[in-house]
KOLSE-342603 format. One line per 4 residues: number of its first residue (from 1); their letters; for each residue x, y, z of N, C-alpha, C, O. Coordinates in Angstrom, 1 decimal. Example, Ala and Ser with C-alpha at 12.3 -4.5 7.8 and 13.67 -1.06 7.14 Angstrom:
BEGIN
1	AS	13.2:-5.7:7.8:12.3:-4.5:7.8:13.2:-3.3:7.8:14.2:-3.3:8.5 | 12.8:-2.2:7.1:13.7:-1.1:7.1:12.9:0.0:7.9:13.4:1.1:8.0
This chain:
BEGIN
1	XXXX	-141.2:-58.4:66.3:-140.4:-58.7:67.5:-140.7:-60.1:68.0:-141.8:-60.6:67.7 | -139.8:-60.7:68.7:-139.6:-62.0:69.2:-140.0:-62.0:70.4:-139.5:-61.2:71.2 | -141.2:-63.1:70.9:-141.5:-63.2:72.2:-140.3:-64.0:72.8:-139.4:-64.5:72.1 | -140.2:-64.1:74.5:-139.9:-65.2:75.3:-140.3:-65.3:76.0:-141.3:-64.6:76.4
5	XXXX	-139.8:-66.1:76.5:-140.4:-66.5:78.0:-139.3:-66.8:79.1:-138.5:-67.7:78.7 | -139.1:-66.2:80.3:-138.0:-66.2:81.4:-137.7:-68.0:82.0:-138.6:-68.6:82.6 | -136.7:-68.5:81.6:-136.4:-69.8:82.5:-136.9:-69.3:84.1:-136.5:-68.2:84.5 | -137.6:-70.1:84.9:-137.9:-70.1:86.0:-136.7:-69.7:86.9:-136.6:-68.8:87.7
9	XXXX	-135.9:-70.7:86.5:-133.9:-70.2:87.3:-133.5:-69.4:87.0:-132.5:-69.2:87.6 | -133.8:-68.6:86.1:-133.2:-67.2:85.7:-133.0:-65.8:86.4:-132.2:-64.9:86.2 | -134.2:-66.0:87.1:-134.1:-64.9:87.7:-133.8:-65.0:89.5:-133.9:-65.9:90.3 | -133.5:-63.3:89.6:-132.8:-63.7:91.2:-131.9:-61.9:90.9:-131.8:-61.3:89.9
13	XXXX	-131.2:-61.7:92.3:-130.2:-60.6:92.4:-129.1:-60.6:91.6:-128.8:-61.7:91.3 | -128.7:-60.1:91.3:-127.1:-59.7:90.4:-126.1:-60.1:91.5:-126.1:-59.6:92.6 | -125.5:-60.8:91.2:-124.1:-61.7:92.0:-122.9:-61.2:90.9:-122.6:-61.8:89.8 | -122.2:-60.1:91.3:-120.8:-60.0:91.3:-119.9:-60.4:91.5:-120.0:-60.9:92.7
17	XXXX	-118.6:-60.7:91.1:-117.4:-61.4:91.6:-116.3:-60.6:90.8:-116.5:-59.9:89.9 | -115.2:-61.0:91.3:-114.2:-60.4:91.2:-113.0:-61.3:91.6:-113.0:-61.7:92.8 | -111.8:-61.9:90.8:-111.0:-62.8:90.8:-109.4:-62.5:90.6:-108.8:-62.4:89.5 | -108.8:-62.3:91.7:-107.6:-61.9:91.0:-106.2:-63.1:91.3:-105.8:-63.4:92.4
21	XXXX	-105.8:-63.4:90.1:-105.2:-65.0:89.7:-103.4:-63.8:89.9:-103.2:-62.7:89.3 | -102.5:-64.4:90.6:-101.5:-64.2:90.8:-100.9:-65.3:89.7:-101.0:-66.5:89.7 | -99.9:-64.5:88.3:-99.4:-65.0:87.6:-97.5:-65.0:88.1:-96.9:-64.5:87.2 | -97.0:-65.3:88.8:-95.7:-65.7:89.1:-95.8:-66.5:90.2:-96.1:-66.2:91.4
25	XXXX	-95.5:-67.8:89.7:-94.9:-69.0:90.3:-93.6:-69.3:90.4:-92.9:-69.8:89.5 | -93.0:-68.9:92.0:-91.8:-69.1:92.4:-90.9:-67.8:92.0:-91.4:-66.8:91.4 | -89.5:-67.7:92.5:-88.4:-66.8:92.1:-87.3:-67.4:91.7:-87.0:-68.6:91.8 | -86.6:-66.2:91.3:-85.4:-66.5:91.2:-85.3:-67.5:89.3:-86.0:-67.2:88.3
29	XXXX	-84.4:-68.3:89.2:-84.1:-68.9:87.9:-85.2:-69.6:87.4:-85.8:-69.4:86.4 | -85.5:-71.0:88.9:-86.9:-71.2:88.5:-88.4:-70.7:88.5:-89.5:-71.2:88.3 | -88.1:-70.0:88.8:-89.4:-69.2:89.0:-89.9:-68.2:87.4:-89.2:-67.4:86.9 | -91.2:-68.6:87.1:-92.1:-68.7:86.2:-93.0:-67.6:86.1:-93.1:-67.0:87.2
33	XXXX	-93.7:-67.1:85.1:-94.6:-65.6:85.2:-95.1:-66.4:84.3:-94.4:-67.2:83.7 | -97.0:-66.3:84.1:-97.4:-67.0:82.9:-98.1:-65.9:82.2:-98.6:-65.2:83.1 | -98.4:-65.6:81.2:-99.0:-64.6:80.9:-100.3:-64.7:80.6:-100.8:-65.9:80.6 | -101.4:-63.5:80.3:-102.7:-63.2:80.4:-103.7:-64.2:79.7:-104.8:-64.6:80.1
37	XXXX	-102.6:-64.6:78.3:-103.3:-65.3:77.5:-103.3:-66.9:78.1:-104.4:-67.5:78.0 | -102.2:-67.6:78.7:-102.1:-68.7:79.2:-103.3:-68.7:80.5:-103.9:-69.7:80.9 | -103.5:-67.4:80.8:-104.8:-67.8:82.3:-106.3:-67.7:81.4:-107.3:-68.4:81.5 | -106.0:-66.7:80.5:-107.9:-67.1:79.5:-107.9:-68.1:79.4:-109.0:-68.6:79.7
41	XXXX	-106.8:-69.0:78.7:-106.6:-70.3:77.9:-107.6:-71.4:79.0:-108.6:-72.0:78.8 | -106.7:-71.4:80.0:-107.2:-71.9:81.7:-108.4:-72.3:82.0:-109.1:-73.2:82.3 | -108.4:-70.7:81.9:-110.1:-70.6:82.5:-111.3:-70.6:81.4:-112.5:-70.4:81.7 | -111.0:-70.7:80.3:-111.8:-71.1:79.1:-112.2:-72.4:79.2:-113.4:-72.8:79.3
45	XXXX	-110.8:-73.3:79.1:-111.0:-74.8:79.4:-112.0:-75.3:80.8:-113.0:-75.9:80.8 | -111.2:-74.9:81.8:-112.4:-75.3:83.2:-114.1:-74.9:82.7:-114.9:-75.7:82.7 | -114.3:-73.4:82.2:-115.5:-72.9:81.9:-116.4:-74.2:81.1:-117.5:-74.7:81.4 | -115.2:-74.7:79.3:-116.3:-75.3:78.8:-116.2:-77.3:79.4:-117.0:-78.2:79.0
49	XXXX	-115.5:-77.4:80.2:-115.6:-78.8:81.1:-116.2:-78.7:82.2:-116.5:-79.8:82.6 | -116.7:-77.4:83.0:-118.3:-77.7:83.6:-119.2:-77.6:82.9:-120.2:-78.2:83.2 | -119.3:-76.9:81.8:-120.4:-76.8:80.9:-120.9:-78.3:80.5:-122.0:-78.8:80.9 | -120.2:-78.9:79.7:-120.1:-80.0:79.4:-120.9:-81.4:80.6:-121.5:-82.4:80.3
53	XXXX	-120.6:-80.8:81.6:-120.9:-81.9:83.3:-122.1:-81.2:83.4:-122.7:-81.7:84.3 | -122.7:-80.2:83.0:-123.9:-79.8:83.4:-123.5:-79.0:84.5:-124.6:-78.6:85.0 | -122.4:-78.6:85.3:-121.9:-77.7:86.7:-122.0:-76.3:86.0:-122.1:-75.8:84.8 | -122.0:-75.7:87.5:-122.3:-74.2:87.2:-120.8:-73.6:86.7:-119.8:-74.3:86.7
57	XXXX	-120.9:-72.6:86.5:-119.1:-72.1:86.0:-119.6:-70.6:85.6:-120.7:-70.2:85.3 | -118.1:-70.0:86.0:-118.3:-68.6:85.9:-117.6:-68.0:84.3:-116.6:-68.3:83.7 | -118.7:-67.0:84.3:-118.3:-66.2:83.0:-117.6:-64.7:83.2:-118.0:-64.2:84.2 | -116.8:-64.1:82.6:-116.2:-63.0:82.5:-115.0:-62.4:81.5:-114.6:-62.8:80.4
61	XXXX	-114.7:-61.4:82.3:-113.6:-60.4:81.4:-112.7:-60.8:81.9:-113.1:-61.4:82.9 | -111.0:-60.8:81.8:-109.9:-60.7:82.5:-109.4:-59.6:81.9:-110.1:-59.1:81.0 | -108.2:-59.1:82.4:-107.7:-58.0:82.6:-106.3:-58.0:83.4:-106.1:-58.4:84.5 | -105.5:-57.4:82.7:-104.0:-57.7:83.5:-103.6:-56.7:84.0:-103.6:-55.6:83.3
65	XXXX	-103.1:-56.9:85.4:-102.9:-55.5:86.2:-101.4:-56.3:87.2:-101.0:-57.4:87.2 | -101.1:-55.1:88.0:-100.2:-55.8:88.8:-100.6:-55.2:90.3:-101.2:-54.2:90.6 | -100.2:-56.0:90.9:-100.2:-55.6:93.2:-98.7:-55.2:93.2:-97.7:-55.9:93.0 | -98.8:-53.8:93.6:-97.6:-53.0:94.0:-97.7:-52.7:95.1:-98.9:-52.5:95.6
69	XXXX	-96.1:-52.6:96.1:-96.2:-53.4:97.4:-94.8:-52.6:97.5:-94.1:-52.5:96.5 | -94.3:-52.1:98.8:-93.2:-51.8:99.5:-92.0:-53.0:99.2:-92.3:-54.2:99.4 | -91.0:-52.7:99.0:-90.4:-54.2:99.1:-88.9:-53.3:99.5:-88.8:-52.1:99.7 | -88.1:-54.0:99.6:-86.3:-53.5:99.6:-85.6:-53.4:98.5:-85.9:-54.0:97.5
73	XXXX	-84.3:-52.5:98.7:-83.4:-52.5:97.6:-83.2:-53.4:97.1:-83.1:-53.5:95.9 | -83.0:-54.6:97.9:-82.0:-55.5:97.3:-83.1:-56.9:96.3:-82.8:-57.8:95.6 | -84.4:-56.3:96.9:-85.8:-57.1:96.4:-85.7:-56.4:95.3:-84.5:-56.7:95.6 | -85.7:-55.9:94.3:-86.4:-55.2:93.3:-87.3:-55.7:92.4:-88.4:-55.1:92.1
77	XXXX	-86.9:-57.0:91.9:-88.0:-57.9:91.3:-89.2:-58.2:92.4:-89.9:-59.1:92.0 | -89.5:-57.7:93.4:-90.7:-58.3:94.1:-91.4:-56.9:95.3:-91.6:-56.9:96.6 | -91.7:-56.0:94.4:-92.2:-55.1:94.5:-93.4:-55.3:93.5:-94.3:-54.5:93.7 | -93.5:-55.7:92.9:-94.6:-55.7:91.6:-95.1:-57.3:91.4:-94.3:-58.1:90.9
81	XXXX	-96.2:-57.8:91.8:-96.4:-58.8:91.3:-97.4:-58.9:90.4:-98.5:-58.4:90.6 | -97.1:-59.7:88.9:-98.1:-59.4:88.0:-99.9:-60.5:88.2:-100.1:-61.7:88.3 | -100.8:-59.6:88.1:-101.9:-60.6:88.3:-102.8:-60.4:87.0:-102.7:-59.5:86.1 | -103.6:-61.4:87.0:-104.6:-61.5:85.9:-106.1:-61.6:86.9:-106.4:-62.3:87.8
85	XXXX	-106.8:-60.5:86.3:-108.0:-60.3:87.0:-109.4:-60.4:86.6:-109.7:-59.7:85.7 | -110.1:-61.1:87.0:-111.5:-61.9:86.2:-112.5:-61.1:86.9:-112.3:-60.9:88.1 | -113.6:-60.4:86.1:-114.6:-59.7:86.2:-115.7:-60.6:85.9:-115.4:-61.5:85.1 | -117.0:-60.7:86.5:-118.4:-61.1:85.7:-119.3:-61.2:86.7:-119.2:-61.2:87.9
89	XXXX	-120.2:-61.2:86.0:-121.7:-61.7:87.4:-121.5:-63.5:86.9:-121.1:-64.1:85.8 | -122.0:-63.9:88.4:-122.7:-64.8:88.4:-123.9:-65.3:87.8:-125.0:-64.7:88.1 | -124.1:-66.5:86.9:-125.1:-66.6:86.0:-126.5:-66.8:86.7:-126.7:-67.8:87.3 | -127.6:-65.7:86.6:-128.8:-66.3:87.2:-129.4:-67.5:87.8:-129.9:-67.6:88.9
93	XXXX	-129.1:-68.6:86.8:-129.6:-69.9:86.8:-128.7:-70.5:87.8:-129.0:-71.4:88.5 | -127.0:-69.8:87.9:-126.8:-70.8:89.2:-126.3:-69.9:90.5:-125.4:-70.1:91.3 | -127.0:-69.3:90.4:-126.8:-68.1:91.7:-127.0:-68.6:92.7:-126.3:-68.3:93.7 | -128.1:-69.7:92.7:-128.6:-70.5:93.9:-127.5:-71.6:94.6:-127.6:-72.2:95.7
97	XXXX	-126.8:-71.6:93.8:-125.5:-72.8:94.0:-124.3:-72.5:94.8:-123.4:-71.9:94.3 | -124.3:-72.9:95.8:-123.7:-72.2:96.5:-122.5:-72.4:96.5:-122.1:-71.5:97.3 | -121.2:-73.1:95.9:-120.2:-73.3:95.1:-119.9:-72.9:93.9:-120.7:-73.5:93.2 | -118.9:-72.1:93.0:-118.7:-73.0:92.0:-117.7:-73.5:91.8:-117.3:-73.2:90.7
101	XXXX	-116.8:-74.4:92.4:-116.0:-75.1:92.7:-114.5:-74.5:92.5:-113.6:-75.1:91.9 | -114.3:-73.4:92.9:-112.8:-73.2:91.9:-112.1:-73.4:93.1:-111.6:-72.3:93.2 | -111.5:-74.2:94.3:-110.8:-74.4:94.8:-109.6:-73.5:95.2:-109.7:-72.2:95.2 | -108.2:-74.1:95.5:-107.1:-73.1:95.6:-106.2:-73.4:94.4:-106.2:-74.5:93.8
105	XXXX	-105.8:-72.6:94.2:-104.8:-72.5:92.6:-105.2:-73.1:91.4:-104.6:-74.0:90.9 | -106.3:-72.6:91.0:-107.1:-73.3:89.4:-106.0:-72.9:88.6:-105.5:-73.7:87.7 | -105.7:-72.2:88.7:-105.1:-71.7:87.5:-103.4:-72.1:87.5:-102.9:-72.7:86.4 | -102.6:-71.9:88.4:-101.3:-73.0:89.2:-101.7:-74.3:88.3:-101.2:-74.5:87.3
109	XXXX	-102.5:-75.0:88.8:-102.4:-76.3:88.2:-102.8:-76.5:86.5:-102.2:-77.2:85.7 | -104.0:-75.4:86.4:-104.6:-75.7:84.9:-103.0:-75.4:83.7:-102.6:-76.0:82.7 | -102.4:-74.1:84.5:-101.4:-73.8:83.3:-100.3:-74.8:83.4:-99.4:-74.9:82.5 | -100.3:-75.6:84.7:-98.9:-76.2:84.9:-99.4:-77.3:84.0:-98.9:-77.3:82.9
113	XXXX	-100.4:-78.3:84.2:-101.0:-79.4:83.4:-100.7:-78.7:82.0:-99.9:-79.3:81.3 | -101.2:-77.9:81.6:-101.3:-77.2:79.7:-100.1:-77.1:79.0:-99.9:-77.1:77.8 | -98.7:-77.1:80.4:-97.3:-77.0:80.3:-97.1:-78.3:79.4:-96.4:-78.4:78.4 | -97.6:-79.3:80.0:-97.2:-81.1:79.7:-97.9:-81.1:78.3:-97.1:-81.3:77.3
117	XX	-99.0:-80.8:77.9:-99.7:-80.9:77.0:-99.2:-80.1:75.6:-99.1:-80.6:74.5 | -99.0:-79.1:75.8:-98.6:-78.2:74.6:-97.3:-78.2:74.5:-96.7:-77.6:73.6
């Protein structure tokens, strides 16, 4: 069996999080739904470009679910909105960090930017 030894930053409480990414942008003709794989895609990229900067960044599962909601007859498309939902702990080493930067609509901009590129 293999010894180790604990990184000093390693340890600390279990920090849960829970992320739920609203995949429809806009209604109607223009309005856009991106799917599960376009938000992994997303958040894969952000994940290995803090890695990269040495910043903290979150790891997890996603999972596609939707927020069901009262709406009217004449609504029927907006009764259901589809979301993509991110599961994981916070990593040990940056539990202490009290950001990890994900701002408002990571995911709005990362897929809309990935739009130009692909």
């Amino acid at each position: 069996m293999k010894s180790f030894s604990l990184v000093p930053t390693s340890e600390g409480p279990r920090r849960e999080f829970k992320i739920t990414w609203g995949l429809r942008v806009g209604y109607g003709p223009s309005g856009r739904i991106y799917d599960l794989e376009e938000t992994i895609r997303a958040a894969h990229r952000w994940t290995r470009e803090r890695d990269a900067r040495a910043e903290p960044f979150l790891s997890g599962m996603f999972t596609r679910g939707e927020v069901v909601f009262a709406g009217s007859e004449t609504e029927v498309a907006r009764d259901r909105e589809p979301v993509a939902i991110s599961t994981g702990e916070v990593l040990p080493h940056y539990a202490g960090v009290a950001k990890v930067g994900l701002g408002s609509g990571p995911c709005e901009r990362t897929c809309a930017s990935q739009e130009s590129v692909e």
